[in-house]
CHARMM-style PDB file with segment names, atoms N, HN, CA, C and O in Angstrom:
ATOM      1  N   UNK     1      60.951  38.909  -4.346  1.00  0.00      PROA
ATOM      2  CA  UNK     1      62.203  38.669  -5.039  1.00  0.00      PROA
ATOM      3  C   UNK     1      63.334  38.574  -4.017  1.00  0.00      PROA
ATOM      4  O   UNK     1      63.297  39.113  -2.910  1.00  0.00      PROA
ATOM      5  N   UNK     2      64.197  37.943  -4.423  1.00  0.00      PROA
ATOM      6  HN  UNK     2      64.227  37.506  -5.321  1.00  0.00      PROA
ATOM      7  CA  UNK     2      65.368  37.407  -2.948  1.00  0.00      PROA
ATOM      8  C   UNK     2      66.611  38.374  -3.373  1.00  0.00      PROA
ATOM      9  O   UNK     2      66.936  38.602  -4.538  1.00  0.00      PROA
ATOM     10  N   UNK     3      67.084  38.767  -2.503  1.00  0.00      PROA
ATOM     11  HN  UNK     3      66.820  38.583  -1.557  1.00  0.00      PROA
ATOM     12  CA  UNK     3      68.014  39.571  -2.371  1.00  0.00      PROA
ATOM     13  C   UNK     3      69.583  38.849  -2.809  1.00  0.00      PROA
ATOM     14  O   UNK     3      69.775  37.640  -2.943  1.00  0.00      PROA
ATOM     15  N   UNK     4      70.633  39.965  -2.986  1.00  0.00      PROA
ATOM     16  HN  UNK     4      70.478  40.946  -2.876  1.00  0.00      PROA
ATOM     17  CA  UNK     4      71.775  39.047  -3.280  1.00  0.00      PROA
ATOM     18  C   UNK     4      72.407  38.348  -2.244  1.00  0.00      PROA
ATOM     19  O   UNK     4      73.110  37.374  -2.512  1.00  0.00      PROA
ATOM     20  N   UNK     5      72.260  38.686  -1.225  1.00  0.00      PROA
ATOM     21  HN  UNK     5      71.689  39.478  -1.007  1.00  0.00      PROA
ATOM     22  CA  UNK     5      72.368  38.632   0.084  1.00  0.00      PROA
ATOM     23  C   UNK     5      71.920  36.848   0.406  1.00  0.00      PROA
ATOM     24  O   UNK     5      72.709  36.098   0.981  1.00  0.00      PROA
ATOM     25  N   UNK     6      70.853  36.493   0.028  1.00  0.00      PROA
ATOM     26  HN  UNK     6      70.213  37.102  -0.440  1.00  0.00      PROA
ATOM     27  CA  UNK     6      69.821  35.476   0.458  1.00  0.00      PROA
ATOM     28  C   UNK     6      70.464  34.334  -0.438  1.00  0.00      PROA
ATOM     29  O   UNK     6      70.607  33.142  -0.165  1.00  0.00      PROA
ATOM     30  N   UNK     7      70.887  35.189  -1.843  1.00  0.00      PROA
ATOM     31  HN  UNK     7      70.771  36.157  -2.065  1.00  0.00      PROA
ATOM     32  CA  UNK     7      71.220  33.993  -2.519  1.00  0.00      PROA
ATOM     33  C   UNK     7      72.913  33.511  -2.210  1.00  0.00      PROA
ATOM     34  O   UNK     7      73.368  32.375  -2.340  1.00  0.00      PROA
ATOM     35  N   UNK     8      73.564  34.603  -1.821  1.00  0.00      PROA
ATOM     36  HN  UNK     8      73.194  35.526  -1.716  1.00  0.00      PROA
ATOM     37  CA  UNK     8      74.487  34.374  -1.494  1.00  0.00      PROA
ATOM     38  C   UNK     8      74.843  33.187  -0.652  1.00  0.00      PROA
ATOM     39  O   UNK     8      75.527  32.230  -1.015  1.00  0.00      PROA
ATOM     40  N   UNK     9      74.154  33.418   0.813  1.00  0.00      PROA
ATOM     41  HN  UNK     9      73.598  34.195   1.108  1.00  0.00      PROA
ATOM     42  CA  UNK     9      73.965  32.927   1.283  1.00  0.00      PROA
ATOM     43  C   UNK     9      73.591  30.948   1.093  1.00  0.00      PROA
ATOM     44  O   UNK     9      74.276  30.004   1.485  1.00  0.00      PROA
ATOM     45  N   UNK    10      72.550  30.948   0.511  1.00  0.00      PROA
ATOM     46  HN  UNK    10      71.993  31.715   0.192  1.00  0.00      PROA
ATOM     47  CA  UNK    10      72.128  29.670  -0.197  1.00  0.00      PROA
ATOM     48  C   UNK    10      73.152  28.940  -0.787  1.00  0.00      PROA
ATOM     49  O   UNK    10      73.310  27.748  -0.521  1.00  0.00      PROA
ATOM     50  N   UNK    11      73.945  29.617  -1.654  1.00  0.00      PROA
ATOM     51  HN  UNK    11      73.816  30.585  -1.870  1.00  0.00      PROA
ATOM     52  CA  UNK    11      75.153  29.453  -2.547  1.00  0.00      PROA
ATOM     53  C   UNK    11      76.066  28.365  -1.230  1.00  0.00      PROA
ATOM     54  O   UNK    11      76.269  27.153  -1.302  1.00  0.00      PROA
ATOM     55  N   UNK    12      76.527  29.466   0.054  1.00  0.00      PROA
ATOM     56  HN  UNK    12      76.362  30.451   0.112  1.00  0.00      PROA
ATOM     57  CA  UNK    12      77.100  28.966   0.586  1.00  0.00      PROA
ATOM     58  C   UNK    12      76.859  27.606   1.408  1.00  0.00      PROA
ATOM     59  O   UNK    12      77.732  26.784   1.686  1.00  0.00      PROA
ATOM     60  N   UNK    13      75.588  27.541   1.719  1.00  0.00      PROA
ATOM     61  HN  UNK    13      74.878  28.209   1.493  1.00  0.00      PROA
ATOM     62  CA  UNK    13      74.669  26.277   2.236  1.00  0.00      PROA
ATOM     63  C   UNK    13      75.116  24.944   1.215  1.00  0.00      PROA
ATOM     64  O   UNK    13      75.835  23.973   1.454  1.00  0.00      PROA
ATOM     65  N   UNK    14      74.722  25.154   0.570  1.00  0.00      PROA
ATOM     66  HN  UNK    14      74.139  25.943   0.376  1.00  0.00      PROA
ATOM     67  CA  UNK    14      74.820  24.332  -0.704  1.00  0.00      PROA
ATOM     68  C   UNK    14      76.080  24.134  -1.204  1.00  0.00      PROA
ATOM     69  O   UNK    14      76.221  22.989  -1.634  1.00  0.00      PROA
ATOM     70  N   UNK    15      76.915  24.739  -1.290  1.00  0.00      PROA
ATOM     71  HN  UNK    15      76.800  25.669  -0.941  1.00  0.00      PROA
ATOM     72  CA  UNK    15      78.667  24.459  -0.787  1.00  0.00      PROA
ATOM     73  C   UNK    15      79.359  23.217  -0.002  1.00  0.00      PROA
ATOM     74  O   UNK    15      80.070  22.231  -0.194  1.00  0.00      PROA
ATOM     75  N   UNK    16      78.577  24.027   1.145  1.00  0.00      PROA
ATOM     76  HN  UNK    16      77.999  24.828   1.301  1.00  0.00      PROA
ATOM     77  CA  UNK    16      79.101  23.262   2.557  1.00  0.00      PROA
ATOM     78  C   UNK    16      78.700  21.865   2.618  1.00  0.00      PROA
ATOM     79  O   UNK    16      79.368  20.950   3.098  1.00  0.00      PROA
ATOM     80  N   UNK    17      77.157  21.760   1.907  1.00  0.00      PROA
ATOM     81  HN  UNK    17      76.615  22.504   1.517  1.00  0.00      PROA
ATOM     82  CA  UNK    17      76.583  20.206   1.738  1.00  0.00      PROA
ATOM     83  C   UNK    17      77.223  19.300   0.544  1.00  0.00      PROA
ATOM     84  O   UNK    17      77.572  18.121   0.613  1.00  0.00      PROA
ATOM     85  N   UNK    18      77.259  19.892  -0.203  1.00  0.00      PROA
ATOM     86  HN  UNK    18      76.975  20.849  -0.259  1.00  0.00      PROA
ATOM     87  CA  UNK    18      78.469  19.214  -1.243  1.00  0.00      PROA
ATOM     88  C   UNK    18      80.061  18.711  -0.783  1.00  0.00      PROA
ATOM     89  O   UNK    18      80.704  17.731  -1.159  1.00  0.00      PROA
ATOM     90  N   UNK    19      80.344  19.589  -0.004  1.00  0.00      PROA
ATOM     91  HN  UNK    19      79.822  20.386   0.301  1.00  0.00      PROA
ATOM     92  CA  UNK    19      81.788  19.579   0.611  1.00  0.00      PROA
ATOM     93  C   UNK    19      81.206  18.030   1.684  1.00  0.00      PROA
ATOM     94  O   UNK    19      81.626  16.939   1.298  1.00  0.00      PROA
ATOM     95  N   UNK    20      80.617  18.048   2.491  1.00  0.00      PROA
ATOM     96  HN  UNK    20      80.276  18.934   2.804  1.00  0.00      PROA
ATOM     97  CA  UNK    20      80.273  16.690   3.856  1.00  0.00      PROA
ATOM     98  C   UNK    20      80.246  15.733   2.558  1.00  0.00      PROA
ATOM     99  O   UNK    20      81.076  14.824   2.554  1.00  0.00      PROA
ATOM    100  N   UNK    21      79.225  15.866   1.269  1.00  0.00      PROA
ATOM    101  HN  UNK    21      78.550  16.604   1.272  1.00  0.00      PROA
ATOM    102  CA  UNK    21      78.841  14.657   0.657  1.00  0.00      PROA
ATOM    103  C   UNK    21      79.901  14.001  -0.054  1.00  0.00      PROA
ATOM    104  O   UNK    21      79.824  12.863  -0.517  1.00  0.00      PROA
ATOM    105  N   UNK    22      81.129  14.947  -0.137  1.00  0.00      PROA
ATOM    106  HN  UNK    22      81.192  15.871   0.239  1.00  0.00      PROA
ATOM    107  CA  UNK    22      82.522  14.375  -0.756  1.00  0.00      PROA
ATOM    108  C   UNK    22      83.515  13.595   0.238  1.00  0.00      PROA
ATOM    109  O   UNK    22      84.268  12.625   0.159  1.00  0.00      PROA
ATOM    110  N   UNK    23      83.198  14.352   1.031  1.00  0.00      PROA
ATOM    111  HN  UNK    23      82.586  15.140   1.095  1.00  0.00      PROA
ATOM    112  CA  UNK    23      83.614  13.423   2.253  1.00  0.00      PROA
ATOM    113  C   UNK    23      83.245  12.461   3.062  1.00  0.00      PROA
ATOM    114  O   UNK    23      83.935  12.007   3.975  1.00  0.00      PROA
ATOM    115  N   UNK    24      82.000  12.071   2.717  1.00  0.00      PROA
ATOM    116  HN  UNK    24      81.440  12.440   1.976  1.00  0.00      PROA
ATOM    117  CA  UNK    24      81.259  10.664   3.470  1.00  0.00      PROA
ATOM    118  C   UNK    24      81.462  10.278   2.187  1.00  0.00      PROA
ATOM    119  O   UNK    24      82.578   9.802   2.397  1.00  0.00      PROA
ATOM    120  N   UNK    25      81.281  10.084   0.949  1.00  0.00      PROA
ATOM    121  HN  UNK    25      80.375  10.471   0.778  1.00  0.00      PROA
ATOM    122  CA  UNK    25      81.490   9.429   0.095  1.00  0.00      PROA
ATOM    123  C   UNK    25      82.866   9.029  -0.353  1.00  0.00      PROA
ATOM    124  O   UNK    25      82.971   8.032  -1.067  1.00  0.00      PROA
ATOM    125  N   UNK    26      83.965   9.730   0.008  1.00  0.00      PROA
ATOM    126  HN  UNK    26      83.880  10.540   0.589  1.00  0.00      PROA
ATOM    127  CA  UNK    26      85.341   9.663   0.072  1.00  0.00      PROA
ATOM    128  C   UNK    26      85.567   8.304   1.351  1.00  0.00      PROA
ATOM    129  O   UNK    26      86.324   7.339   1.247  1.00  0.00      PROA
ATOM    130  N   UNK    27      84.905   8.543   2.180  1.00  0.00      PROA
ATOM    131  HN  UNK    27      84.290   9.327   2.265  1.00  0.00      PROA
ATOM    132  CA  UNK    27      84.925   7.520   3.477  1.00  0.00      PROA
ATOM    133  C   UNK    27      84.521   5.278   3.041  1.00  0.00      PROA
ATOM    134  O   UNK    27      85.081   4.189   3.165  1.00  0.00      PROA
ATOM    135  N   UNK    28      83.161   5.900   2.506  1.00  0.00      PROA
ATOM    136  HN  UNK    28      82.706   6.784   2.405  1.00  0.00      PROA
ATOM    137  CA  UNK    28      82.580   5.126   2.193  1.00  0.00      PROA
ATOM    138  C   UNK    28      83.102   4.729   0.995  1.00  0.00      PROA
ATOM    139  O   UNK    28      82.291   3.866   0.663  1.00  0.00      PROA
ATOM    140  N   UNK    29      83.886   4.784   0.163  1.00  0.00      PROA
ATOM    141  HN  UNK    29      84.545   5.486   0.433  1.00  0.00      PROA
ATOM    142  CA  UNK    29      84.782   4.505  -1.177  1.00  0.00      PROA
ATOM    143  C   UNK    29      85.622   3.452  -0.722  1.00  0.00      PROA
ATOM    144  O   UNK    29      85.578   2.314  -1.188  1.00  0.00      PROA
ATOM    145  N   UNK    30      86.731   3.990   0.591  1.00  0.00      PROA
ATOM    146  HN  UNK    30      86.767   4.915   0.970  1.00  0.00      PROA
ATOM    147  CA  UNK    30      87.671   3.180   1.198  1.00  0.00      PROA
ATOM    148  C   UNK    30      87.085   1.858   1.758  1.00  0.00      PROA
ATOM    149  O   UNK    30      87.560   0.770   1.435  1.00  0.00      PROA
ATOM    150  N   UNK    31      85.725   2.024   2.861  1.00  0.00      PROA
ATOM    151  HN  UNK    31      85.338   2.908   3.124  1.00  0.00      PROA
ATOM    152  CA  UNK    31      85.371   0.669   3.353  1.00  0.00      PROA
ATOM    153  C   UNK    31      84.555  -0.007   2.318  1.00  0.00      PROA
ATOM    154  O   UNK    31      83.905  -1.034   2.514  1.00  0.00      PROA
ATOM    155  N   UNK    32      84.638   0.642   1.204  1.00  0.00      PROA
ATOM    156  HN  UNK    32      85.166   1.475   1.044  1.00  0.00      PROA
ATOM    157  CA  UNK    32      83.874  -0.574  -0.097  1.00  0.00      PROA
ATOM    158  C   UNK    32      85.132  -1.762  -0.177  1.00  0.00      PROA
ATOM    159  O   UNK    32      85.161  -2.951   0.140  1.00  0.00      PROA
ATOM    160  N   UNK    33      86.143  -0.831  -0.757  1.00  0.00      PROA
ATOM    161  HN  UNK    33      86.120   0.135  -1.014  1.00  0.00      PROA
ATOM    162  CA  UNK    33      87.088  -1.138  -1.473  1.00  0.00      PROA
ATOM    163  C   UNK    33      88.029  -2.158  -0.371  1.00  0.00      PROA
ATOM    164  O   UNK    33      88.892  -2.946  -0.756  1.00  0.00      PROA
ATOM    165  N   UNK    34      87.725  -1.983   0.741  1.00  0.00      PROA
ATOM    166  HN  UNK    34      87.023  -1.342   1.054  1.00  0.00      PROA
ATOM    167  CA  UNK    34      88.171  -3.204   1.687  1.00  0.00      PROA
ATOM    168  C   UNK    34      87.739  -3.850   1.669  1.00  0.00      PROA
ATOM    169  O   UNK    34      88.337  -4.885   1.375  1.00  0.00      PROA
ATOM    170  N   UNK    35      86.173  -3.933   1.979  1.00  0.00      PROA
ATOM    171  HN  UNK    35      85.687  -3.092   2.217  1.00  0.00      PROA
ATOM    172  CA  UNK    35      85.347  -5.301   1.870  1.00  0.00      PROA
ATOM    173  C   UNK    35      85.350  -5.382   0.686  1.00  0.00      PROA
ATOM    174  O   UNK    35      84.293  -6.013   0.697  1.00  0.00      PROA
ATOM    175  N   UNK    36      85.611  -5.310  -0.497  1.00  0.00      PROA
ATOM    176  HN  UNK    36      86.469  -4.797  -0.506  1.00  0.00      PROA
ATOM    177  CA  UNK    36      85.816  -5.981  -1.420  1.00  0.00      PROA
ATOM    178  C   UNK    36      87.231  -6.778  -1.375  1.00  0.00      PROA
ATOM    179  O   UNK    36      87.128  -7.947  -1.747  1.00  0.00      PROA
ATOM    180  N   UNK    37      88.437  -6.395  -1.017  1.00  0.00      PROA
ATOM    181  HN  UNK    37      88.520  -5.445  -0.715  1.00  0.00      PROA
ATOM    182  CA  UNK    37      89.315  -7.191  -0.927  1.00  0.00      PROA
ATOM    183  C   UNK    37      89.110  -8.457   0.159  1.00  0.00      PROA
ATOM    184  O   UNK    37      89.862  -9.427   0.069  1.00  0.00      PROA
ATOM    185  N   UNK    38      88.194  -8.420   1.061  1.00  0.00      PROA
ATOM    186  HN  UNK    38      87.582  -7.632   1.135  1.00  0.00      PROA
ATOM    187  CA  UNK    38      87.801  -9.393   1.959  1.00  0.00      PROA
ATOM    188  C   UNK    38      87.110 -10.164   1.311  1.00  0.00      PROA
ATOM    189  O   UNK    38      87.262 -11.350   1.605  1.00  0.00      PROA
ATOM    190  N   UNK    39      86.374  -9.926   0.501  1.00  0.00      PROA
ATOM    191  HN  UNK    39      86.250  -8.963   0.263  1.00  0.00      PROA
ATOM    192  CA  UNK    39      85.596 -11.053   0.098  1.00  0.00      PROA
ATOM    193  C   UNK    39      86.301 -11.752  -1.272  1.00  0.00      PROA
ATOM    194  O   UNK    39      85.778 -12.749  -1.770  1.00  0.00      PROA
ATOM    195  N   UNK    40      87.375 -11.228  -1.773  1.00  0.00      PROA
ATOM    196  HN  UNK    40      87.800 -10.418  -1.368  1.00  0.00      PROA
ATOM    197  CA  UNK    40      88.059 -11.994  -2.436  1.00  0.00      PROA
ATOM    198  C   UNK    40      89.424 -12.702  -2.291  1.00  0.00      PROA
ATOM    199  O   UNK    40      90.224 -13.106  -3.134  1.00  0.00      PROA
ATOM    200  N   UNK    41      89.423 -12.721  -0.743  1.00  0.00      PROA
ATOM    201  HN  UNK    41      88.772 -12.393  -0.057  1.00  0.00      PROA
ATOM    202  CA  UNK    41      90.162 -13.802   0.122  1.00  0.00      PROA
ATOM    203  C   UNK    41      89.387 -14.589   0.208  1.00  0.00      PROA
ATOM    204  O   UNK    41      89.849 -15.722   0.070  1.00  0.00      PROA
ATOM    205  N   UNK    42      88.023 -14.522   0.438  1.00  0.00      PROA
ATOM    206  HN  UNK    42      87.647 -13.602   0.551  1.00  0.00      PROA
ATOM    207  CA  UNK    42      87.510 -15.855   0.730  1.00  0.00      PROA
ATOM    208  C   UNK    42      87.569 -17.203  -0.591  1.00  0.00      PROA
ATOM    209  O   UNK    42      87.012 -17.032  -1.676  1.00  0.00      PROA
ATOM    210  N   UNK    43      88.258 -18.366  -0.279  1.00  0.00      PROA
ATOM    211  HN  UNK    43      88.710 -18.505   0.602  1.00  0.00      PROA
ATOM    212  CA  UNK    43      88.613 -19.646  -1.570  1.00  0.00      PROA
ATOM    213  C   UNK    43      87.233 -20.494  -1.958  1.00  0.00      PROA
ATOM    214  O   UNK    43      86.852 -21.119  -2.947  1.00  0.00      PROA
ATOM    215  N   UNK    44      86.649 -20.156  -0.546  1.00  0.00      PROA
ATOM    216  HN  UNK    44      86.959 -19.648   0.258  1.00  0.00      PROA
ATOM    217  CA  UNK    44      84.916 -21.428  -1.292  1.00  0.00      PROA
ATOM    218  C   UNK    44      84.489 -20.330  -2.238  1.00  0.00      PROA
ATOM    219  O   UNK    44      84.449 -19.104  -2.132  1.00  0.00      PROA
ATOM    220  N   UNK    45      84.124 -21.349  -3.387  1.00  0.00      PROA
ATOM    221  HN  UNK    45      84.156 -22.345  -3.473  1.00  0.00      PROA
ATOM    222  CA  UNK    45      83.532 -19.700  -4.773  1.00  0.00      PROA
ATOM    223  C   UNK    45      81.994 -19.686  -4.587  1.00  0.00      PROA
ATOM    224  O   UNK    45      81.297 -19.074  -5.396  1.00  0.00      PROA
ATOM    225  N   UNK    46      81.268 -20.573  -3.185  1.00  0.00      PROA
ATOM    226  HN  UNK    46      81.834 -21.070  -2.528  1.00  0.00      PROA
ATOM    227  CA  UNK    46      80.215 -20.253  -3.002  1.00  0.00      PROA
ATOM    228  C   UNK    46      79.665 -18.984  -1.716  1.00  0.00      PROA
ATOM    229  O   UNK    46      78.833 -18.095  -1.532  1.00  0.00      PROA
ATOM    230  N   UNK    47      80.800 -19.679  -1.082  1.00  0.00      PROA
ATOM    231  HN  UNK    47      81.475 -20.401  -1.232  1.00  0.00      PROA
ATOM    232  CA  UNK    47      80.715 -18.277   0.095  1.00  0.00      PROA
ATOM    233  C   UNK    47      80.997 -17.441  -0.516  1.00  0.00      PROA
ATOM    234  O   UNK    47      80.161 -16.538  -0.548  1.00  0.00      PROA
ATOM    235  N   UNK    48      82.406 -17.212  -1.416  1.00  0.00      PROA
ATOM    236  HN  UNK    48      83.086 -17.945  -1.390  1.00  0.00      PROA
ATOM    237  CA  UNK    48      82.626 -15.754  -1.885  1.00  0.00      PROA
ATOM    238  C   UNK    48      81.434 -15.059  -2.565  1.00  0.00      PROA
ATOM    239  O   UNK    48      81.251 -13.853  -2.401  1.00  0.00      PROA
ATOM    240  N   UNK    49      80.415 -16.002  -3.522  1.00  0.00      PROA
ATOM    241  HN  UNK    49      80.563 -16.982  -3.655  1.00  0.00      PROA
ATOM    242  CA  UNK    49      79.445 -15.037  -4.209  1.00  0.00      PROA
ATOM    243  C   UNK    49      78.552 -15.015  -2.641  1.00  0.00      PROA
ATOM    244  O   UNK    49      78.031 -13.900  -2.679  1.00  0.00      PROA
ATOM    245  N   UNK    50      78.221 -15.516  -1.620  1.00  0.00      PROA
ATOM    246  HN  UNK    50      78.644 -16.421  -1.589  1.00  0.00      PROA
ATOM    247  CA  UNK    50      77.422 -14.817  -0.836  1.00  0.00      PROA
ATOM    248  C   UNK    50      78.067 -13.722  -0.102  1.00  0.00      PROA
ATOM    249  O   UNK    50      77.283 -12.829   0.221  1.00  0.00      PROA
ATOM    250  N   UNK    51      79.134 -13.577   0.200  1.00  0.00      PROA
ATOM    251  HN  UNK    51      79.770 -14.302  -0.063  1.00  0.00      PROA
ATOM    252  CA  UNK    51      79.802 -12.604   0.366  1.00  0.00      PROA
ATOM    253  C   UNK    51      79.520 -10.886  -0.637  1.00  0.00      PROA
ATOM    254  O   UNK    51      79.100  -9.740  -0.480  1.00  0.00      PROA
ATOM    255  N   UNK    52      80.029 -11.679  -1.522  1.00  0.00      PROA
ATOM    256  HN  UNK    52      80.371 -12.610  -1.650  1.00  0.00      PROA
ATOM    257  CA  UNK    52      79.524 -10.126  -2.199  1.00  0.00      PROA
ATOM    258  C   UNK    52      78.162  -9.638  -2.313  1.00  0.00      PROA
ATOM    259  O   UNK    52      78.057  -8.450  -2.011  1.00  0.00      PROA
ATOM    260  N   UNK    53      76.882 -10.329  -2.731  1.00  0.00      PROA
ATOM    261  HN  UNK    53      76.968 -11.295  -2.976  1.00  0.00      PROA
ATOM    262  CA  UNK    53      76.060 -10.532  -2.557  1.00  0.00      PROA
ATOM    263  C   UNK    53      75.495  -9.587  -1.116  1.00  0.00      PROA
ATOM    264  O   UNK    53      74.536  -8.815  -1.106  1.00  0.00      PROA
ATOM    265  N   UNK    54      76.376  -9.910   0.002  1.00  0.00      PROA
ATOM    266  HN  UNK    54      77.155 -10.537  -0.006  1.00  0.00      PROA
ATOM    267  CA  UNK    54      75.870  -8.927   1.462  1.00  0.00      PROA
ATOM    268  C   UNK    54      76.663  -7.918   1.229  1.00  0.00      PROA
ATOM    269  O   UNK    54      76.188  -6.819   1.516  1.00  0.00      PROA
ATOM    270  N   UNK    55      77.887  -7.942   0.731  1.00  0.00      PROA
ATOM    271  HN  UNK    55      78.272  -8.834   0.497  1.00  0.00      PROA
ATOM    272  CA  UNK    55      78.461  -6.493   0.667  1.00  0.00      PROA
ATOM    273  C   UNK    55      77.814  -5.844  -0.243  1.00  0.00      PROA
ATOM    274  O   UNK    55      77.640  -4.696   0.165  1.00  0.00      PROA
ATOM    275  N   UNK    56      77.161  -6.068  -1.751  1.00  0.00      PROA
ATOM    276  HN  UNK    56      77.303  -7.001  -2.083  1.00  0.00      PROA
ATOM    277  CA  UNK    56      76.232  -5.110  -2.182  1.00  0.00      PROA
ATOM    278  C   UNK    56      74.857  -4.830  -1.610  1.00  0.00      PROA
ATOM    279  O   UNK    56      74.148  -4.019  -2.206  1.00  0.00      PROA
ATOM    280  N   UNK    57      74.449  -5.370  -0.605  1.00  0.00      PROA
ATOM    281  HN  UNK    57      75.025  -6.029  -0.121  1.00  0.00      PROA
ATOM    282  CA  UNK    57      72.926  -5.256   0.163  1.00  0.00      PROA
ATOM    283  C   UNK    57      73.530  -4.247   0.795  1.00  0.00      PROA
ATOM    284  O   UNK    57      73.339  -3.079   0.459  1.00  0.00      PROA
ATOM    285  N   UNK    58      74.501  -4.674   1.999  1.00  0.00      PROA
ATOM    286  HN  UNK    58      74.657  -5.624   2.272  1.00  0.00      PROA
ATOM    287  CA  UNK    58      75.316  -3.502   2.985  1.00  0.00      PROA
ATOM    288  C   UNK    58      75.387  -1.920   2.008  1.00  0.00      PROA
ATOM    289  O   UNK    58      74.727  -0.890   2.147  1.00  0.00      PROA
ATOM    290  N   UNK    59      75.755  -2.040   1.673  1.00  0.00      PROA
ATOM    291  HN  UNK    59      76.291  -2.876   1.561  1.00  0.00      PROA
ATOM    292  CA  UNK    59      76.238  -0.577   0.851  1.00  0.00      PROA
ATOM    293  C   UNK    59      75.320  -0.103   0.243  1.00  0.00      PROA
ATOM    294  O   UNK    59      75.218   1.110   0.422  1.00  0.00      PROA
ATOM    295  N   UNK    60      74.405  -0.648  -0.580  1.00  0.00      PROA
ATOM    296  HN  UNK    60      74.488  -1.634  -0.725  1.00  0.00      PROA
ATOM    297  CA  UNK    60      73.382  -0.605  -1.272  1.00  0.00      PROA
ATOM    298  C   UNK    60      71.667   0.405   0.466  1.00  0.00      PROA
ATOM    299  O   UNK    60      70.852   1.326   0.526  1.00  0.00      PROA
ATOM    300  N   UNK    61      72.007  -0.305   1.009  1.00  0.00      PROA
ATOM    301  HN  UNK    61      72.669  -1.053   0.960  1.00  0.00      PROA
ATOM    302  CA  UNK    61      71.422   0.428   2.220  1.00  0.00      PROA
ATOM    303  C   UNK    61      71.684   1.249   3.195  1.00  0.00      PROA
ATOM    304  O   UNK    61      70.963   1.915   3.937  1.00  0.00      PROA
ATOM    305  N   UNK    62      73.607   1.022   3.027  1.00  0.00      PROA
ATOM    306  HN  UNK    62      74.193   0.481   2.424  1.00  0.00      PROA
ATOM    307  CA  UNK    62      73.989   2.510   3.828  1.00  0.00      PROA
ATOM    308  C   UNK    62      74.262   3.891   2.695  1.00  0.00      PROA
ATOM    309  OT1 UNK    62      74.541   5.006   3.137  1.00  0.00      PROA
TER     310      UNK     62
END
């Protein structure tokens, strides 16, 4: 049986990993939301759908 100590502990682990995952995801929010404004500068409406098209592969794999 685990002590309060152990779980305490855990508690705090599991904190700290939540806290990084708000913040790489806070990161990664902003460079969506740019390359999305980049790709809706682009005027050919065929490049623009390949455009988005790599920006959801890109993101989709990072």
């Amino acid at each position: 049986m685990e002590t309060n100590d152990s779980i305490l502990k855990e508690i705090k682990k599991y904190s700290a990993h939540i806290d990084r995952f708000r913040a790489r995801a806070n990161t990664h929010g902003i460079w969506l939301f740019i390359a999305t404004l980049g790709c809706w500068g682009v005027t050919v409406p065929s490049i623009r759908i390949l455009a988005f098209v790599m920006l959801f592969f890109l993101f989709l794999i990072l």
